[in-house]
C-alpha positions in Angstrom: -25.5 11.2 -5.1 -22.0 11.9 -4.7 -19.4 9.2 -3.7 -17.2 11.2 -0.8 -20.7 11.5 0.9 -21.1 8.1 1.0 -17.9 7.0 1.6 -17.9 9.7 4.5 -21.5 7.7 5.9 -19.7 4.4 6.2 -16.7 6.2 7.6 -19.1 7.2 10.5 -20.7 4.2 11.0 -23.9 4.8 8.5 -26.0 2.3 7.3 -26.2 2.9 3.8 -29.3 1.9 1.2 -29.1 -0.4 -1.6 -28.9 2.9 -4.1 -26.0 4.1 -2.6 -24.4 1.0 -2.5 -25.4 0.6 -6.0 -24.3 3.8 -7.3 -20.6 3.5 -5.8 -20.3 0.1 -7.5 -21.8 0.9 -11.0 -19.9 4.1 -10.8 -16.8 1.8 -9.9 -17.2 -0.2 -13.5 -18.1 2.6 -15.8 -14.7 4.1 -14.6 -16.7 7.3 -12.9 -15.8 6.1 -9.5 -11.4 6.1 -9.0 -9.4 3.2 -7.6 -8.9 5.5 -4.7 -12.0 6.0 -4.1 -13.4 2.8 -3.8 -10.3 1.8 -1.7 -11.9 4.3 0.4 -14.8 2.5 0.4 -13.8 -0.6 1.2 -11.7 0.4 4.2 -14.8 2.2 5.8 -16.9 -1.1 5.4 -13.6 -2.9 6.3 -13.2 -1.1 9.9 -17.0 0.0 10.3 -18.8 -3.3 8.9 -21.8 -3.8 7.5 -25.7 -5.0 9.0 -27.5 -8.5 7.4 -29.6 -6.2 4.9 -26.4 -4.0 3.8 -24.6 -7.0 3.1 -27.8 -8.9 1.5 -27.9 -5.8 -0.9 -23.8 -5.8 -1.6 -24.6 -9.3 -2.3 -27.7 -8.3 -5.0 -26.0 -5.5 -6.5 -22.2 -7.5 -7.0 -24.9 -10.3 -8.3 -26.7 -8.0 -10.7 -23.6 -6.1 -12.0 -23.4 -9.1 -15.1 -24.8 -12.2 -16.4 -26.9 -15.0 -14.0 -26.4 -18.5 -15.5 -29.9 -20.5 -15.9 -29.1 -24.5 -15.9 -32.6 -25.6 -15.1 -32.0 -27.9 -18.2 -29.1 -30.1 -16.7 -30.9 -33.0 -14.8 -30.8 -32.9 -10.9 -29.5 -30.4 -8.1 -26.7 -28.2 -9.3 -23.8 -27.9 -6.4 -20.6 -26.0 -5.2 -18.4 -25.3 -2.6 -16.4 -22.6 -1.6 -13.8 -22.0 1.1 -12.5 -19.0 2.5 -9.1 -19.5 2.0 -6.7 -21.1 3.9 -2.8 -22.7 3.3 -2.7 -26.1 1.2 -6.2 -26.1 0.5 -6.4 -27.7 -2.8 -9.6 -29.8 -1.5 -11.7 -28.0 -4.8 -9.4 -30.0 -7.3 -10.2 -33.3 -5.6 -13.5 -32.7 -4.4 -15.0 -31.4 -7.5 -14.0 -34.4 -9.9 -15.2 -36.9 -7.0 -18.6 -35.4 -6.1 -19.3 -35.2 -10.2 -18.8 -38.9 -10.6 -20.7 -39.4 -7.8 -24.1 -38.0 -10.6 -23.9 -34.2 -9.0 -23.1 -31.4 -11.7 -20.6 -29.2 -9.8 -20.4 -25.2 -11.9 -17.4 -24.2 -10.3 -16.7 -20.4 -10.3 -13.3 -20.2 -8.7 -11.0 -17.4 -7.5 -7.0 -16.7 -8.1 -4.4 -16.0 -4.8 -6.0 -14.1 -2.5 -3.2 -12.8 0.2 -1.4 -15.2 2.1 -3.9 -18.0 0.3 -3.4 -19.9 -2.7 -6.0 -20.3 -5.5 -7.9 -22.6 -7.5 -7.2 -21.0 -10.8 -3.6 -20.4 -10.3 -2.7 -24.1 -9.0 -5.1 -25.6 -12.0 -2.8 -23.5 -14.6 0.0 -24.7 -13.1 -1.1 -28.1 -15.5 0.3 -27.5 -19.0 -2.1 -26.0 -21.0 -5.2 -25.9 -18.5 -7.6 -23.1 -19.3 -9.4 -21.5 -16.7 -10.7 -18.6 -18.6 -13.3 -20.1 -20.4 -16.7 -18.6 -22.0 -19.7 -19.3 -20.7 -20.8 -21.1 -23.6 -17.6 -23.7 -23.0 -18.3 -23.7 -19.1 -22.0 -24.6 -19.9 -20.9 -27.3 -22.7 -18.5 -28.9 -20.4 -21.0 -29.5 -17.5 -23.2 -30.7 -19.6 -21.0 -33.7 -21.2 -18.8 -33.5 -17.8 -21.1 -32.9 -14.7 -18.3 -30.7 -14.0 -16.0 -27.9 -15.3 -14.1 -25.0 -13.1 -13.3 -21.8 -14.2 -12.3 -18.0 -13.1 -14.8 -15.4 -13.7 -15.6 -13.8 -17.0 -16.2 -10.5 -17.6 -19.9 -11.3 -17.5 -20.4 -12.7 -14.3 -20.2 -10.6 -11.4 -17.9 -7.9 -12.7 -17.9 -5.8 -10.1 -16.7 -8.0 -7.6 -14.2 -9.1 -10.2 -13.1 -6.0 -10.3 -13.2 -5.8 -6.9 -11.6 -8.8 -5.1 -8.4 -7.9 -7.0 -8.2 -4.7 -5.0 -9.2 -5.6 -1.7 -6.2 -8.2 -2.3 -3.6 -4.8 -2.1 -5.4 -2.8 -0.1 -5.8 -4.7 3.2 -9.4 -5.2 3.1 -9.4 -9.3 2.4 -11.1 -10.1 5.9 -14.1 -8.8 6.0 -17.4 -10.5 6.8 -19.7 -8.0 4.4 -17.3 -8.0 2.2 -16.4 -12.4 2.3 -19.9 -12.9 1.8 -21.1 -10.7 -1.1 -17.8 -11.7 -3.2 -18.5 -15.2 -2.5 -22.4 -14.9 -3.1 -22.2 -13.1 -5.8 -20.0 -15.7 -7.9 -21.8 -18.6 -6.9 -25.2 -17.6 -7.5 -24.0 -16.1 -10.9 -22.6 -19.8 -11.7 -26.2 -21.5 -11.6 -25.7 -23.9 -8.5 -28.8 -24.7 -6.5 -27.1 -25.5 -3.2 -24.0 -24.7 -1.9 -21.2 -26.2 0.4 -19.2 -23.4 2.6 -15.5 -24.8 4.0 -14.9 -21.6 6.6 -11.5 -21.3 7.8 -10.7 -20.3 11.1 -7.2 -20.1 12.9 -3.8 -18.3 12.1 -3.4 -19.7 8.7 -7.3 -18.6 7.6 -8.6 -14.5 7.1 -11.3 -15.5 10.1 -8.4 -16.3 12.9 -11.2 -16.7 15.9 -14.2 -18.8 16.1 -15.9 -16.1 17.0 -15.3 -14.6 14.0 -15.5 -17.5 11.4 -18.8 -18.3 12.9 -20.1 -15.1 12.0 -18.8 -15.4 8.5 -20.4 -18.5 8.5 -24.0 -17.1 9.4 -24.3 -14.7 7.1 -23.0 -17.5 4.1 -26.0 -19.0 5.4 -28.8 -16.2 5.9 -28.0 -14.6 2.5 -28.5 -18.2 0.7 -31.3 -18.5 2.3 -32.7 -15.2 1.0 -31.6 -16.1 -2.3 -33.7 -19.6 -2.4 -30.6 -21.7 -2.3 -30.1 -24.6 0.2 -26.7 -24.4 2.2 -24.1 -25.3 5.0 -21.3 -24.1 6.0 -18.1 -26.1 7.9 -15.9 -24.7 10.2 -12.4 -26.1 9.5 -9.0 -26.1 11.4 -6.4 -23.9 10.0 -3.5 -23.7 12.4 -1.4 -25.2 10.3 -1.7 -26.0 6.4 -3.8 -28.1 5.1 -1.8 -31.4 3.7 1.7 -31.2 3.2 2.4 -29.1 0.0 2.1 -25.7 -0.1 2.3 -23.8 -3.6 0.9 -24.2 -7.1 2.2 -27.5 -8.5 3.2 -29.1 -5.6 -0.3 -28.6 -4.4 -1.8 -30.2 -7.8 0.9 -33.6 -7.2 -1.2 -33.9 -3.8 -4.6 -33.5 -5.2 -3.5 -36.3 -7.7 -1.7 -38.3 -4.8 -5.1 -38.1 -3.0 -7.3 -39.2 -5.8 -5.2 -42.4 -6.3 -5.8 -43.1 -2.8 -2.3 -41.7 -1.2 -2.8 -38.6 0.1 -2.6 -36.9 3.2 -5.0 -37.9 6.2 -6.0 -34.4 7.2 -6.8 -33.7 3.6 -8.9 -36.7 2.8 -10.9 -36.2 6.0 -12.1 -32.4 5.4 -12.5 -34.1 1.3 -15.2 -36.6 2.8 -16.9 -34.1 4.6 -17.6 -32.0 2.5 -18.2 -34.2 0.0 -20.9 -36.2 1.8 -22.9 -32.7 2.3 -22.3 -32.1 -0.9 -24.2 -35.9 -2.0 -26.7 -34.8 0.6 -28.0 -31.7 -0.9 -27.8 -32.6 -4.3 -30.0 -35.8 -3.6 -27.0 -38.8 -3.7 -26.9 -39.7 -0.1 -29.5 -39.8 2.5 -27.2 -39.6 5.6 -23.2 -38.4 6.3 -22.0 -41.5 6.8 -23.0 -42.7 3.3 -21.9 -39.7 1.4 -18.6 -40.5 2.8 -18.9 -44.2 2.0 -19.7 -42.7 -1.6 -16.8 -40.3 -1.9 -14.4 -43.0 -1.0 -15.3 -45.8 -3.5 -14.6 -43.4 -6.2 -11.1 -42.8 -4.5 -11.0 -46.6 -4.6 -12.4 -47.5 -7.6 -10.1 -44.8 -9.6 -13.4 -43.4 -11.1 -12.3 -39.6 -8.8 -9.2 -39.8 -10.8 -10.7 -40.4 -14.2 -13.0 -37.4 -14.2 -10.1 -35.5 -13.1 -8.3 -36.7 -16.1 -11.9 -35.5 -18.4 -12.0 -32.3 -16.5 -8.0 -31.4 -17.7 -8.4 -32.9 -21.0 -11.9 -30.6 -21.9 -10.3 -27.7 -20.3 -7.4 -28.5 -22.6 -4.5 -29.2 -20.3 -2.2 -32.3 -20.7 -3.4 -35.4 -18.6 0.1 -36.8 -19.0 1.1 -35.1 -15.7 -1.0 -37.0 -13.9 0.9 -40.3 -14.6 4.4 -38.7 -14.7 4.9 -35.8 -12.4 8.3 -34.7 -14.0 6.5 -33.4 -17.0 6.1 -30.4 -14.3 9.1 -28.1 -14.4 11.4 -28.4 -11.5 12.9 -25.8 -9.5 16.5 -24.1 -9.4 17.1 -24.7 -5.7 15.9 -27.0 -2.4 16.7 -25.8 0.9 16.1 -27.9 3.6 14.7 -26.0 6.9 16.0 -27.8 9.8 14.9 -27.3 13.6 17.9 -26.5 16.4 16.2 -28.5 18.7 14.8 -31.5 19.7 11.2 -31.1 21.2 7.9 -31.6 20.0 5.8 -29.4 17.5 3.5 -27.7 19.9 2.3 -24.8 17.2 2.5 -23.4 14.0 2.2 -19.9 12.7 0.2 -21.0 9.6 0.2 -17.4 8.2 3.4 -16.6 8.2 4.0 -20.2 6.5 1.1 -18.6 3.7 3.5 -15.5 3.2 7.0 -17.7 2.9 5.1 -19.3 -0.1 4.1 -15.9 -1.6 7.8 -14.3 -1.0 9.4 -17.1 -3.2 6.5 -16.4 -5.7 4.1 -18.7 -5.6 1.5 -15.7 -4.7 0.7 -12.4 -5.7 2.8 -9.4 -3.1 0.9 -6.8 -5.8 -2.3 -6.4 -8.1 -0.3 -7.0 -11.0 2.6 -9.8 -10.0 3.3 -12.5 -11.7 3.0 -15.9 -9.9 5.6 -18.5 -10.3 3.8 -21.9 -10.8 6.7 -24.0 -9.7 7.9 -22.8 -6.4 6.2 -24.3 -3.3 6.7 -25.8 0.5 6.8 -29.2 1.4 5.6 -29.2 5.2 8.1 -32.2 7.0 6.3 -32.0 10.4 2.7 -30.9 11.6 1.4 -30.2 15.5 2.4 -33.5 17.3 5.0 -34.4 15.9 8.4 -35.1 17.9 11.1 -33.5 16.2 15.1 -34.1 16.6 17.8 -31.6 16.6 18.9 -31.0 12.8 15.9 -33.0 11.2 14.3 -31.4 8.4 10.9 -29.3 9.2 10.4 -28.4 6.0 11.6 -28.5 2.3 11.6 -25.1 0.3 11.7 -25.7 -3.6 13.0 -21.8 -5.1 14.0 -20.7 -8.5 15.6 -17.4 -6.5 18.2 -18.4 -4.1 18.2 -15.3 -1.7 14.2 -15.6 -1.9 14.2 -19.3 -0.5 17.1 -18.3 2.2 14.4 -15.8 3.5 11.1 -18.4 2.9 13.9 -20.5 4.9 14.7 -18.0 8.1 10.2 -17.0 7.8 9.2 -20.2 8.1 11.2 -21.7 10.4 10.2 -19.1 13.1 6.9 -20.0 12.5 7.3 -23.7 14.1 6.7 -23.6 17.9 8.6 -26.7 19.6 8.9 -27.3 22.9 9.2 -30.4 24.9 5.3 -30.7 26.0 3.6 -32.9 23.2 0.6 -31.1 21.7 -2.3 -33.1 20.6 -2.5 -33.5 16.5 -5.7 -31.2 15.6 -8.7 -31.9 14.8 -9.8 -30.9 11.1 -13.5 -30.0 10.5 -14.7 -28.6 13.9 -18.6 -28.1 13.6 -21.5 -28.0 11.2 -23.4 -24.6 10.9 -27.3 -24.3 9.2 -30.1 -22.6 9.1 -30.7 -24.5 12.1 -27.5 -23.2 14.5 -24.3 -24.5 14.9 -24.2 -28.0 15.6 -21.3 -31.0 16.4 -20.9 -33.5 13.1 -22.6 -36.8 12.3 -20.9 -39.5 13.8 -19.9 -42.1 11.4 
């Protein structure tokens, strides 16, 4: 085979076999296919897509490119969730800790800032001393004293699309449906879980902007589980305009905590619940929605959520004193205050643009090989419906680079839409997608 030949196929609109697919991504690791080459590659499956078998076979060969836990020996149904991406979302460092102590073992395979997105990893190691690069041996050992443990891929599981996701991240090619679902796929079914939770994004703050599209996304989460003998469903949540109110790495990590002790931010605790209670239903802990979410809270309530979030930093050997005293984080060189020049209502919200203020003061990746600056972050003042007064404060910009939070500053504040027609607050987690369609939520 020769890689400009199938590079050129795609190009054309081809439909290429699993052996081809599999020979430009084993060719990719051993060093015999170039960056530039499989930039190439992506870009031709980016603009020409890819058909349900294509993608299924992506999905096997990313799989097959490492190591595919077995934890058949840790009682009951494994789960995990994923989300697509999207501004604020930190619900993974609630969620997982509350679903665990709920009796579900959660193997958590999680990625680092993807685009305008923040990740998992990044916002975790923002906690003193967390490790996210553990072995597999340590990721196994924690789940099994811990019911739950989160970490970024090793070398081992799924390399290529580890190897991968970091240059679709530079090379435009982030949202893609072929593409979403094999990187996703791959991880999770690498990690060991039997059933999975999908949180799809869709609006301007989220890769899938239409519902068109994230519903798409969605259906092939769900057809290429099936194929793989794992139980799943997939939400469609609201992201036209960032989820909670913090926006970073450590400021998102306060609001996690804030949420676990019961304080945190409406929007963020319902899509928490909801995904949560699916996640109780497929690993056998609830029999209906409405009790899953009845289970998710009393572990808010009962503090027992924040206490396996304090065993989950501790084994992964981060410092639990943050949690208790939040000015153990280190604090920023500047806040600017982002003020609105008029008096209206918040009618919209360009979420993305909010996304890339966070990653021009550094708290995500503008190149492959940035740094990211744990500390800077966005504290969101006013969300869709909310009147607003000439001069009051829309949002608050923590920097440690003055002329970089002036620009966050001038970026961010053309991304709130106000006029004087009130806009009705947003609904968070839109509709339910299985094998069975796309359907409206439980009530309850």
């Amino acid at each position: 085979m020769i890689t400009s030949e199938i590079i050129a196929r795609k190009r054309d609109g081809g439909k290429l076999t699993r052996q081809e697919i599999e020979f430009i991504l084993s060719g990719y690791l051993s060093g015999a296919v170039p960056d530039y080459q499989m930039s190439s590659f992506l870009m031709a499956v980016f603009i020409r897509g890819m058909d349900l078998e294509e993608t299924e076979n992506l999905t096997w060969c990313m799989l097959n490119s490492g190591k595919i836990l077995e934890l058949g020996f840790i009682p009951g149904v494994k789960v995990d969730k994923h989300s697509t991406g999207g501004v604020g979302d930190k619900v993974s460092l609630i969620l997982a800790p509350l679903v665990a102590c709920c009796g579900v073992t959660v193997p958590m395979v999680s990625g680092r800032g993807l685009g305008h997105t923040g990740g998992t990893l990044d916002k975790l190691e923002s906690i003193p001393g967390f490790k996210t690069g553990l072995s597999i041996e340590e990721f196994i050992e924690n789940l099994k004293h811990n019911q739950v443990s989160i970490m970024g891929q090793t070398k081992d599981l799924a390399p290529a699309d580890r190897e991968i996701y970091a240059l679709r991240d530079v090379t435009g090619t982030v949202p893609s449906i072929p593409l979403i679902t094999a990187s996703i796929l791959s991880k999770k079914l690498a990690s060991g879980a039997d059933a999975l939770v999908f949180d799809v994004k869709m609006g301007s703050g989220a890769f899938m902007q239409s519902k068109e599209t994230a519903l798409a996304l969605a259906r092939n989460l769900i057809k290429v589980s099936k194929k793989a003998g794992r139980r799943s469903i997939a939400l469609l949540t609201d992201m036209n305009e960032p989820l909670g109110n913090a926006v970073g790495n450590s400021v998102e990590v306060i609001e996690a905590i804030d949420t676990l002790k019961g304080k945190g931010p409406e929007d963020l605790l319902e899509v928490t619940l909801t995904l949560g209670s699916f996640m109780l239903i497929l690993g056998g802990k609830a029999n209906n929605f409405r009790k899953g979410k009845e289970l998710i809270l009393e572990k808010i309530e009962n503090g027992e959520g924040l206490d396996k979030f304090k065993q989950l930093v501790l084994q992964q050997g981060g410092d639990p004193a943050v949690i208790d005293d939040y000015s153990l984080f280190p604090k920023t060189n500047y806040q600017i205050d982002v003020k609105s020049d008029e008096k209206g209502y918040v009618n919209a919200m360009d979420t993305k643009e909010i996304g890339l203020a966070a990653v021009e003061l550094g708290a995500g990746r503008e190149k492959l090989d940035s740094d990211v600056d744990l500390d800077v972050g966005i504290f969101i003042r006013k969300k869709i419906g909310d009147p607003v007064k000439k001069n009051e404060e829309l949002a608050k910009i923590l920097a440690n680079d003055f002329e970089k939070g002036k620009k966050a500053e001038q970026r961010i504040k053309k991304a709130f839409r106000i006029t004087r027609q009130k806009a009705k607050r947003l609904k968070k987690v839109l509709s339910l997608v299985d094998e069975k369609g796309v359907r409206e939520l439980p009530t309850g």
